[in-house]
C-alpha angles and dihedrals in degrees: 000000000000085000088060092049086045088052097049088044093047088046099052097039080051088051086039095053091046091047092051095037098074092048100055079049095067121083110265114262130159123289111238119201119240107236094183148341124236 
């Protein structure tokens, strides 16, 4: 059953990882906070 666990752990750090990689891409510009969603 480990194998299972190694497999879900292995799957979200490799979605992490694709999710992270295009923002460290961009040029670097200032984060602005969302106040609020329409």
């Amino acid at each position: 059953m480990w194998l299972v666990g190694l497999l879900v752990i292995g799957l979200i750090v490799f979605t992490v990882a694709v999710l992270t990689l295009p923002v460290r891409g961009e040029p670097p510009r200032p984060t602005v906070p969302r106040k609020g969603r329409r």
